[in-house]
NUKE-6037 format. One record per residue (C-alpha): residue in one letter; x, z negated, y. Coordinates in steps of 0.25 Angstrom, whole numbers, plus 5000, padded with zeros to 4 digits. Layout:
AXZY ...
//
This chain:
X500050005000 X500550025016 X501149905023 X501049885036 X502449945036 X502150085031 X502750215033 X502250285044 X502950415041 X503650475028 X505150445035 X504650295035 X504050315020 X505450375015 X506150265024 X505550145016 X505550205003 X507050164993 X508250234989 X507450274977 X506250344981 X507350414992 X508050464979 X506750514973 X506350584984 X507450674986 X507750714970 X506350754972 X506250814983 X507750874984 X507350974996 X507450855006 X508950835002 X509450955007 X510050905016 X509950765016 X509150725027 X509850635038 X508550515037 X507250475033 X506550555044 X507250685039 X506950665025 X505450635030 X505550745037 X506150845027 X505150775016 X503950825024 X504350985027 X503451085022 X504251145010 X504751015006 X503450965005 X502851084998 X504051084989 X503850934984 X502350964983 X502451084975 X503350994964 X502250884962 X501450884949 X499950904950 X499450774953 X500450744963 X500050874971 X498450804969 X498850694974 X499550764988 X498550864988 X497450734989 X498250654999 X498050795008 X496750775008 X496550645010 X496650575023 X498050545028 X498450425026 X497950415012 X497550275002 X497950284989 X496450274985 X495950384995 X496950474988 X496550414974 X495150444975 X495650584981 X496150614965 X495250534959 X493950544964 X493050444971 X492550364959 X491350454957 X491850474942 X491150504928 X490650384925 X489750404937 X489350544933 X489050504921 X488050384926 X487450494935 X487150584922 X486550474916 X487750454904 X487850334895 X488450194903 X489450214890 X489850344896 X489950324910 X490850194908 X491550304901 X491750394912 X492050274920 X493150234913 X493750384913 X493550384927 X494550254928 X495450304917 X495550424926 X495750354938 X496850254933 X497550394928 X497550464943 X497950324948 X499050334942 X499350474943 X499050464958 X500350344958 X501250434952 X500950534962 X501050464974 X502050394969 X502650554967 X502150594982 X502950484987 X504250484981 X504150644986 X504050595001 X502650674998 X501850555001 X501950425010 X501350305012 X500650175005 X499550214997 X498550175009 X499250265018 X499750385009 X500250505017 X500650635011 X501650705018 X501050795031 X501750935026 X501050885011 X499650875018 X499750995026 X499951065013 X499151005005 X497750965015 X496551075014 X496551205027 X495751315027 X496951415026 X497551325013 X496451235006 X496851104999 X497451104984 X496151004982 X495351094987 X494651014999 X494251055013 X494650985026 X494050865031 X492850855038 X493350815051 X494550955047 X493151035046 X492650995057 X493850995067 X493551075080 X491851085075 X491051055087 X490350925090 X488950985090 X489251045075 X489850925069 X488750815075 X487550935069 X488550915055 X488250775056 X486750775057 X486650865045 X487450775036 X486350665042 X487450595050 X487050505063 X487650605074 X488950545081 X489650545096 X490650625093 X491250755082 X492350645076 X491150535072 X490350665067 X491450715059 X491750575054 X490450545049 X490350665043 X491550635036 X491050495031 X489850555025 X490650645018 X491450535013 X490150445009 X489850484995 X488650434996 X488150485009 X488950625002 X488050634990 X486850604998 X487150725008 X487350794995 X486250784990 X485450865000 X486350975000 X485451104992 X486051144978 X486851254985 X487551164994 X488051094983 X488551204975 X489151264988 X490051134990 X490151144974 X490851264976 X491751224987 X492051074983 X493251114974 X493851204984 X494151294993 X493151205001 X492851345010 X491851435011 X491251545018 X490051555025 X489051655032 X488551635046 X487351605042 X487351515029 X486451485017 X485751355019 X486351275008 X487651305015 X487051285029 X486751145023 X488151115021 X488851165033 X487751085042 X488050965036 X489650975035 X489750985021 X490351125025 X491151145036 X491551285045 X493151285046 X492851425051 X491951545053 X491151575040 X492051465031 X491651315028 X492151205021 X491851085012 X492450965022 X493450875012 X492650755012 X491350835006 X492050904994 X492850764992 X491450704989 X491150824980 X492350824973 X492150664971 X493250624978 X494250704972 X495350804978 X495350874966 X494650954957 X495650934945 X496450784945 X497950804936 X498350684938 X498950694925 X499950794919 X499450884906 X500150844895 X500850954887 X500250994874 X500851024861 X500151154856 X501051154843 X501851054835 X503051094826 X504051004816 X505250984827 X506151054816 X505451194818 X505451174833 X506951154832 X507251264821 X506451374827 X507051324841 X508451354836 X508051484829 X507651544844 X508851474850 X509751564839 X508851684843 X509251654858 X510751644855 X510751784848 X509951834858 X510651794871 X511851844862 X511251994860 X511052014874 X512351964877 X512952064865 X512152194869 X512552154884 X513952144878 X514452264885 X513752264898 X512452244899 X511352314909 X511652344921 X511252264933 X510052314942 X510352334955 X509252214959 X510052144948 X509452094936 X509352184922 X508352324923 X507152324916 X507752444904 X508752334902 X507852224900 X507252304890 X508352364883 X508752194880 X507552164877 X507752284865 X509152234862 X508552104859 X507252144851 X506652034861 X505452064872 X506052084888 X505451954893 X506351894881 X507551974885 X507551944900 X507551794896 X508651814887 X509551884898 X509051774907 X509551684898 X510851744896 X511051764910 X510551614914 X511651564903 X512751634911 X513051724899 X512551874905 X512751904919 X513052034928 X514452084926 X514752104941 X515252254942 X514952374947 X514052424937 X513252284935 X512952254922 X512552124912 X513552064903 X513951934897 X514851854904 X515851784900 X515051654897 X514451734886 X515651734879 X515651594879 X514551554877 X514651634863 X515651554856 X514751424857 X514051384846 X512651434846 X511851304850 X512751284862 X512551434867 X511151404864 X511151284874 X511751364885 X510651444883 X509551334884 X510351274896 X510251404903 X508951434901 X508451294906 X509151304918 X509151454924 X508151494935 X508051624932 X506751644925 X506651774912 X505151774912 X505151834925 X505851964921 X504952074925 X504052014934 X503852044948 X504451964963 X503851924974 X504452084979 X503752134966 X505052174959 X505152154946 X506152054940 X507252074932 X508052014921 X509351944929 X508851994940 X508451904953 X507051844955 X507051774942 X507551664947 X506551534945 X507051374950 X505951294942 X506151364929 X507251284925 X506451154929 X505051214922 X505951234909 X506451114907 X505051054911 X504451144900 X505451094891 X505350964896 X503750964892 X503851004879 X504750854876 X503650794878 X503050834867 X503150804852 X504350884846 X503951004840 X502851024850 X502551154856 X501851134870 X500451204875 X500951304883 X499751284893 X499851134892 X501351154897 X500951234908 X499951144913 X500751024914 X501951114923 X500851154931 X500451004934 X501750964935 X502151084946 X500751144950 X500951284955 X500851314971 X499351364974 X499551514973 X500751514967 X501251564952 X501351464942 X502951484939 X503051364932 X502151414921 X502851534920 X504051464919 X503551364909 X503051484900 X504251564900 X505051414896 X504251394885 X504451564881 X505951544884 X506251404876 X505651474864 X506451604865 X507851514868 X507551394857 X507351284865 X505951254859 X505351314845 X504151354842 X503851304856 X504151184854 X505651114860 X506751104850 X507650984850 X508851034856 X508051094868 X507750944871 X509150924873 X509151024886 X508050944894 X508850804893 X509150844908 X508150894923 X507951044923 X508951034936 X510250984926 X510051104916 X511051194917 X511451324908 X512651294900 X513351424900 X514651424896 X514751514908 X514551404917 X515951334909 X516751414917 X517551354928 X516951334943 X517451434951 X517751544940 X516451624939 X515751704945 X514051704950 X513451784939 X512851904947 X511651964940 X510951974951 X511152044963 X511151994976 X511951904987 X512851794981 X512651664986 X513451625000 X513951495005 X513851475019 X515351465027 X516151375028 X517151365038 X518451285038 X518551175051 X519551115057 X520551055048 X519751105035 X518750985039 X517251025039 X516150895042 X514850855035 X514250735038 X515250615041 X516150535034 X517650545031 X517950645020 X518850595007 X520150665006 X520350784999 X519250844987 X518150904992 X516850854993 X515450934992 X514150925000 X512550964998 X512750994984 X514350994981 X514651114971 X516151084965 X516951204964 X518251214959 X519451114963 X518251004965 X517751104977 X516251064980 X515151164988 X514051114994 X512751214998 X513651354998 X514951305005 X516351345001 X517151274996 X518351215004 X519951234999 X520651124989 X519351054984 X518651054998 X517051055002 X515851145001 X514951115010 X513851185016 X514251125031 X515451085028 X516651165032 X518051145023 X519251155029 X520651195022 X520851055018 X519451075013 X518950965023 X517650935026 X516650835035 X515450805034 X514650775047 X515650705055 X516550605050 X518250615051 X518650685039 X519850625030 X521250725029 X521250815021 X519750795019 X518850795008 X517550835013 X516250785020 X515050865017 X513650805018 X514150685014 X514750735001 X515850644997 X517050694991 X517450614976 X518550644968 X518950784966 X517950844976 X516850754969 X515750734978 X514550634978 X513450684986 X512950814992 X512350865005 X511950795016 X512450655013 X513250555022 X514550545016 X515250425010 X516450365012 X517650435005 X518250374992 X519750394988 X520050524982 X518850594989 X517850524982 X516550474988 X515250454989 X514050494996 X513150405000 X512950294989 X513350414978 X514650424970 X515150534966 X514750554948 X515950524941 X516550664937 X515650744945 X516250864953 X514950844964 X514150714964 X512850794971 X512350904976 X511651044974 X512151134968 X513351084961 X514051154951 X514751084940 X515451134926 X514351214922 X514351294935 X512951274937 X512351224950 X511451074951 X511150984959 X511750854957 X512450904943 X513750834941 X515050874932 X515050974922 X513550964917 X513750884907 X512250834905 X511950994902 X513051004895 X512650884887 X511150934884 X511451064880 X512651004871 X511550934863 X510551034863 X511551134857 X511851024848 X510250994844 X510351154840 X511651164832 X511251134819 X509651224821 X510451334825 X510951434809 X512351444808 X513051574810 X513351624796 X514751704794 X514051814784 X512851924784 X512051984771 X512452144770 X511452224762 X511252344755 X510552434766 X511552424778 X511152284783 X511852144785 X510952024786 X511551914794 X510651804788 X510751704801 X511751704814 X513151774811 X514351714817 X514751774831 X516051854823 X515151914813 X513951934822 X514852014831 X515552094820 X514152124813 X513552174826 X514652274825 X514652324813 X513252344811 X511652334820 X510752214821 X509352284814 X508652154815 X508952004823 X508351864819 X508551754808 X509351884801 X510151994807 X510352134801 X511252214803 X511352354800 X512552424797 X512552574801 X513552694803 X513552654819 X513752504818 X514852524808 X515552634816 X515652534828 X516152434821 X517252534816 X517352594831 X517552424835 X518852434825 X518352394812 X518752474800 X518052494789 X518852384780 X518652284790 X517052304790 X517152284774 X517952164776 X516852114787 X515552144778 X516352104766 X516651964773 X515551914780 X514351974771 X513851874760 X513251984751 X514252104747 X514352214756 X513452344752 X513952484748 X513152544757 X513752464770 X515252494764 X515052644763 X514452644776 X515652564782 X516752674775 X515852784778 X515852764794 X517152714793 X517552854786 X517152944796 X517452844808 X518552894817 X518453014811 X518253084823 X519153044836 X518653054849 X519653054863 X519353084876 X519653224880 X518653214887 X518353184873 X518853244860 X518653234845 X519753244835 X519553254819 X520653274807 X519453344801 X518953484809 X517753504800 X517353374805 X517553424820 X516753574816 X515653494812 X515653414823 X515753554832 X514753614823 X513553514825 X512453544835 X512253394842 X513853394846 X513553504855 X513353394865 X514853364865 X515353494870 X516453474859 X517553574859 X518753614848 X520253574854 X520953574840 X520453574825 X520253424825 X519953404840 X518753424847 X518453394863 X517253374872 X517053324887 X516153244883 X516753084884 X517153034872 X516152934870 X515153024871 X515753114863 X515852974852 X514452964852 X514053094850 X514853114838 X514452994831 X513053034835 X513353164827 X513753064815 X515153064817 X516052924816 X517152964828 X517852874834 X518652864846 X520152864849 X521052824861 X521952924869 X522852894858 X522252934847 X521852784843 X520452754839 X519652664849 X519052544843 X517852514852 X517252384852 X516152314861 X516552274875 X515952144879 X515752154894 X515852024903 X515451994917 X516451894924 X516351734922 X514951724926 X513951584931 X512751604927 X511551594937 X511251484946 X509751434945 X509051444957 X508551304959 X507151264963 X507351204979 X508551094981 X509451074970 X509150914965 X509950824971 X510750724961 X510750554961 X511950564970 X511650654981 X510350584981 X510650444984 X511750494993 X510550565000 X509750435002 X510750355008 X511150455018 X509550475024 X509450315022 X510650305031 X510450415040 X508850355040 X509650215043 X510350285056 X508950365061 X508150235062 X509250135066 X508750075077 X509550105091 X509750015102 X509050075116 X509550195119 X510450185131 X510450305143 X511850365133 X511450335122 X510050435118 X508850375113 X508550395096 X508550515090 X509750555096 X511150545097 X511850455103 X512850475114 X513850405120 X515050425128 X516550415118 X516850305126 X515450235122 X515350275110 X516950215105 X516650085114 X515350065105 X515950105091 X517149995095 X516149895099 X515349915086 X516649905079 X516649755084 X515249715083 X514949785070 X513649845077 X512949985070 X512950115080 X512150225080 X512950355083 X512750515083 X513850585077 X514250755077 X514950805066 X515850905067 X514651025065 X513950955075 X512950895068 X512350755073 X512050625066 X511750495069 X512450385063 X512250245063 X513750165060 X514550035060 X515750055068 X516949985058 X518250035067 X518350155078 X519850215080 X520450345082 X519350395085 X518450375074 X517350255069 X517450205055 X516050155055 X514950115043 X513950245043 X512550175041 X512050315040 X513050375029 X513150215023 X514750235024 X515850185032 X516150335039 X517250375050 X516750445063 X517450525073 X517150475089 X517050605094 X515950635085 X515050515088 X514050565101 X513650425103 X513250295099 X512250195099 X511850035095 X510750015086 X509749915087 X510049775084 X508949775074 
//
């Protein structure tokens, strides 16, 4: 309840709250950290600005948003049982209908007690809400004096242009504003009201008989029947409707007494107060004050849900490799708008025996795990990079992982591909647009959901979506992207492996031990050093730019007070650590030998830089928005924050907060650690990721078949590879003979081509009798050893040079009958010598063309040597894979936080320090002081000797101003050593830079 000492504004609300609630605040509403505001007042400010607010609003649940959307149509301020009633109704409940009909007395004390059973339930909703509305700086006040936030009601309250989510109308006396005196005293003779001195009583009493159930209902029931269907019709909303000049009687009825009212020429409205007793007191039609539960449509043994789970997860390994292997050489090329062509998209999806939404998320996936990226050149094309490599050697559960990690945490959404933009072009695969920031959060939500039920449970898809769409309702008008979302998650955790049947398989849980915002892909691409790899370019377009920086006087650069450590960078606003414990901060570069990036901040060639006044130390460290450098260039906080008092060796703290043991950046956006990924308020080398998909690589190890080191060759041509080939054989088998079919068994077919290329890759014959002869379990076939001596008989045969291209033969009838066929008129071939035959055509052509004519030639090098051709892996250079796009502000960490509430309760403490009378030098509050040098040094000394507090306004070297309130401890050399109320440190402060000073009050 309010005390006599209640907040008259959200600043003062915000000012008595604790630490805590402070802390809750910004983590969920990260927007008003950026930067960090100087005071209360600000953060108030900042809290009530349009997109903030519609920002916070539009992450509420359901019932959070009924409950805003009730306090904007109910007066201001608001009781908690006004607002109550608002949501539950007046009291009129079913046990009183039932009575009315004449039930049972059994069944009405039954509707009774549902009615309270009810009641308690939105109760206790309605405290969790509140409670929710408050902690978001949403909703202020005692519950007899509740207050939503003025930009919230202005959204939320009903006007004619935009009516209430509720669906009500304005007031009566919002109706009636502007109505003459005449119209509105004749109002109030219809409804059989005593006439009044003036328009405000009349409006008044109208509005209490409206408000009077009694004297309501009985008003009521004179209305004709199609008066009351008309307010039937409109009591739910839209409250408007249109009218002729001259209107039918039962709507004359109506209008004459109030029960309609004209907002303009041929529109009326049902006045708030009327539909509020229609409704029964309720601001909604429809009251989820709870959350639907998510049901199970279908149960399975937890074994088969794992099994079958593992089974996909296989199939994804061997996809992802196929489109690797058939990319192996260079892949398609680029589109000029970037992205992958439609022809192409198609041709993989053929490649893979797989649908094209199917293939664009497998490329999606590959590209999101770093492993297929653009190769940069002239002539753009796809290709594996380097990571893929890799990532091949690991045993199959940890690829598999990397995978999984991938996926939960890209952005870029594959059930987009070939839809349209807001500029109606169509979307492509890896191309731009497809990027989505609450996918990754909707996946691990989905995911998360599916926990809560009984293992081996497959969720109700509509069930699923019901509750996402309670606990984020879509805008009014807007697409329900979330279910999207959650529909392609659920297609896509069933093509990867990560649940079965529908159902989530063990070592899928092992991925959600941490929030959406800490999963990160775990590409062994992202294992490569900082600073040794390049952006992955897939899409076309401007590369990101950092803002300059330029270099001050002796290497310094100043942000926000205090003396800088010696030597070892330190990073501000979301410190990024680069190489040589370099730290960035919101796009800056970074300074020489460990130095700062700041986004202010300017280093110098010692790499020095200030933070917003303050004498920098030699050889500086660096200042900037209070970031304080620790060992190695370690920082402890991020943008925006009064610094702390330097440490030896660099290291310090930010505010109250110490830099995490062997982190490279205690806070901040944006930072980028081992993996090479960027998150907020992620520290060291990820090792919590790293942790989660160790064990879920090791729940899936032993689901996973074994690769076997043998294959099954049969009588017609075919080897049967009864389960997964070890990489070696795999690789070897593809050369020598065709997949014809992929799944739990692979055939392959041997053929004239397929053994031909293996003899073109080097092989001889004997060596392909070895390799079958070795690795088959059942003995090798007649018909697969004469077809191996047959094409090796005849291959090489035929040599091929480039003349421009030539054919040479030991046996001239062999070259007549080449000159004598019909189809090798295409190759222009002429006689030189008995065996030698030429042509203009270029000797791969001319390759083709004979074997097309069933001829095994072979080519050979300017010096007569055969060439042995084998497959060239193409790779792009070292490559990152994408960045996700986040959803608004990065979340800030513990750190960063608590640093971030000290330094608003400090500068709070300096705003609202009360001053002694202002004096004709010294201005009135609000603004700086000033004082003469000689004043302002005789005041800090004789603050020195009395131990008095001062108020001062202080410039930093970018001319930025502050006030500052301080303790003077000792004043030489031109500088003040004084304890900093507003940054809670003891701080050393240049005299020139001090405009002025002033006494507080005593008090």
């Amino acid at each position: 309840m309010s005390t006599p000492d209640a907040p008259r504004s959200l600043a003062e609300a915000l000012r008595a709250s604790d630490d805590a609630a402070m802390v809750a605040l910004l983590r969920t509403r990260p927007d008003l950290l950026t930067p960090v505001p100087n005071d209360l007042t600000q953060l108030a400010t900042r809290a009530g600005t349009r997109a903030s607010v519609v920002r916070a609003l539009e992450r509420l649940d359901r019932f959070a948003q009924q409950v805003a959307e009730a306090l904007a149509v109910a007066g201001d301020p608001a009781t908690y049982g006004e607002l109550l009633g608002l949501l539950a109704g007046d009291g009129t409940g079913g046990g009183d209908a039932a009575r009315a009909e004449g039930a049972a007395a059994e069944a009405a004390d039954a509707a009774d007690a549902a009615d309270a059973a009810d009641a308690a339930e939105v109760r206790d909703a309605l405290d969790r809400a509140l409670a929710t509305l408050r902690g978001q700086a949403l909703v202020w006040g005692g519950d007899d004096r509740l207050r939503l936030v003025r930009t919230a009601r202005e959204l939320l309250a009903p006007t004619p242009q935009r009516p209430s989510p509720t669906g009500l109308g304005p007031t009566v006396a919002e109706a009636m504003a502007g109505m003459s005196p005449g119209r509105v005293q004749s109002l109030v003779a219809a409804a059989g009201l005593a006439a009044t001195h003036d328009a405000v009583s009349a409006v008044g009493a109208l509005t209490a008989l409206f408000t009077d159930r009694t004297r309501m209902a009985a008003l009521l029931d004179e209305a004709p029947a199609e008066s009351v269907e008309v307010l039937s019709r409109l009591v739910w909303g839209p409250p408007y409707g249109q009218v002729t000049a001259e209107p039918a009687a039962h709507l004359r009825w109506l209008i004459d007494r109030g029960l309609l009212l004209p907002t303009a020429p041929g529109t009326v409205v049902l006045p708030r107060e009327a539909a509020l007793h229609l409704r029964g007191g309720r601001a909604h039609r429809v009251l989820e004050a709870a959350a639907p539960p998510v049901e199970a449509a279908r149960e399975h043994r937890p074994q088969v849900v794992d099994a079958t789970a593992a089974g996909q997860a296989h199939m994804a390994l061997a996809t992802v490799e196929e489109l690797l292997k058939d990319w192996d050489e260079g892949g398609p090329a680029v589109l000029r708008a970037g992205g992958l062509s439609v022809r192409d998209l198609k041709r993989t999806a053929v490649a893979l025996d797989v649908p094209e939404p199917q293939a664009a998320f497998w490329v999606e996936l590959a590209y999101a795990a770093g492993l297929l990226a653009a190769d940069g050149e002239a002539d753009e094309r796809y290709a594996a990079t380097p990571a893929y490599d890799t990532w091949q050697e690991l045993p199959a559960a940890e690829r598999w992982a990397g995978l999984a990690a991938a996926w939960l945490a890209a952005t870029r959404t594959a059930g987009l591909v070939g839809g349209r933009d807001s500029k109606d072009r169509t979307l492509s695969a890896l191309g731009p647009g497809l990027d989505r920031s609450a996918a990754p959060e909707v996946r691990h939500r989905v995911l998360t959901l599916l926990t809560e039920l009984p293992e081996g449970s497959a969720p109700a898809p509509e069930s699923l979506l019901a509750r996402l769409r309670w606990e984020r309702p879509p805008g009014a008008g807007a697409s329900d992207l979330r279910s999207r979302l959650a529909t392609w998650t659920l297609t896509e955790a069933e093509l990867l492996g990560v649940t079965g049947r529908g159902a989530l398989a063990s070592h899928a849980r092992a991925l959600l031990a941490g929030g959406p915002d800490q999963l990160l892909p775990g590409s062994p691409d992202n294992r490569l050093p900082a600073g040794r790899t390049q952006p992955s370019p897939p899409l076309r377009g401007g590369r990101p730019t950092h803002p300059p920086v330029h270099p001050g006087p002796q290497g310094e650069a100043e942000a926000d007070g205090g003396q800088p450590a010696p030597r070892g960078g330190a990073g501000a606003g979301g410190a990024q650590p680069g190489p040589q414990g370099e730290t960035e901060a919101d796009g800056g570069q970074p300074g020489p030998r460990g130095g700062a990036r700041t986004g202010g901040a300017q280093p110098g060639p010692q790499g020095e830089t200030e933070a917003d006044g303050g004498q920098p130390a030699p050889q500086g460290g660096a200042r900037a928005g209070g970031a304080q450098p620790g060992p190695r260039g370690r920082v402890g906080a991020g943008a925006g924050i009064k610094a702390g008092e330097p440490g030896p060796q660099g290291e310090a703290e930010a505010g109250a907060g110490q830099p995490e043991p062997g982190s490279r950046a205690g806070a901040g956006a944006g930072q980028r650690g081992a993996l090479g990924r960027a998150g907020a308020g992620r520290t060291g080398p990820h090792g919590g990721a790293k942790a989660r998909e160790a064990e879920a690589a090791r729940l899936l190890a032993p689901l996973l078949p074994e690769p076997l080191d043998h294959v099954l060759l049969q009588a017609d041509l075919t080897a049967v590879a009864p389960g997964p080939l070890q990489r070696p054989l795999a690789d070897a088998l593809t050369v020598l003979a065709d997949v014809e079919s992929k799944g739990g068994a692979t055939v392959y077919r041997f053929t004239p081509g397929s053994v031909r290329r293996a003899l073109d890759a080097g092989q001889s014959a004997s060596d392909l009798h070895a390799f079958l002869a070795a690795h088959s379990r059942t003995p090798v076939p007649q018909p697969l050893t004469y077809l191996i001596d047959d094409v090796a008989r005849k291959h090489g045969h035929l040599r091929i040079g480039a003349a421009s291209a030539y054919v040479r033969c030991d046996d001239e009838g062999v070259l007549n009958e080449i000159l004598a066929d019909k189809r090798a008129q295409g190759l222009r071939l002429r006689r030189l010598a008995p065996t030698v035959l030429a042509t203009q055509a270029d000797p791969a052509a001319l390759l083709e063309g004979l074997r097309s004519l069933g001829f095994a030639p072979s080519a050979e090098s300017a010096e007569g040597d055969v060439l042995i051709t084998r497959a060239h892996s193409h790779r792009t250079p070292p490559r990152t894979p994408p960045e996700p796009v986040p959803d608004g502000p990065p979340l800030p960490d513990t750190t960063l936080i608590d640093a971030a509430v000290r330094a608003i309760r400090a500068g709070d403490l300096a705003s609202t320090a009360p001053r002694k009378t202002a004096t004709p030098g010294t201005p009135g509050t609000g603004e700086l002081p000033r004082t003469t040098p000689a004043e302002t040094l005789a005041t800090m000394q004789a603050a020195v000797l009395t131990g008095e507090t001062l108020w001062i306004g202080y410039v930093n070297a970018e001319g930025a101003a502050s006030q500052r309130v301080i303790a003077p401890v000792r004043v030489e050399g031109g500088f003040v050593t004084a304890y900093d109320h507003t940054a809670d440190e003891i701080r050393t402060y240049p005299l020139h830079r001090v405009t002025g000073v002033a006494e507080l009050a005593d008090d």
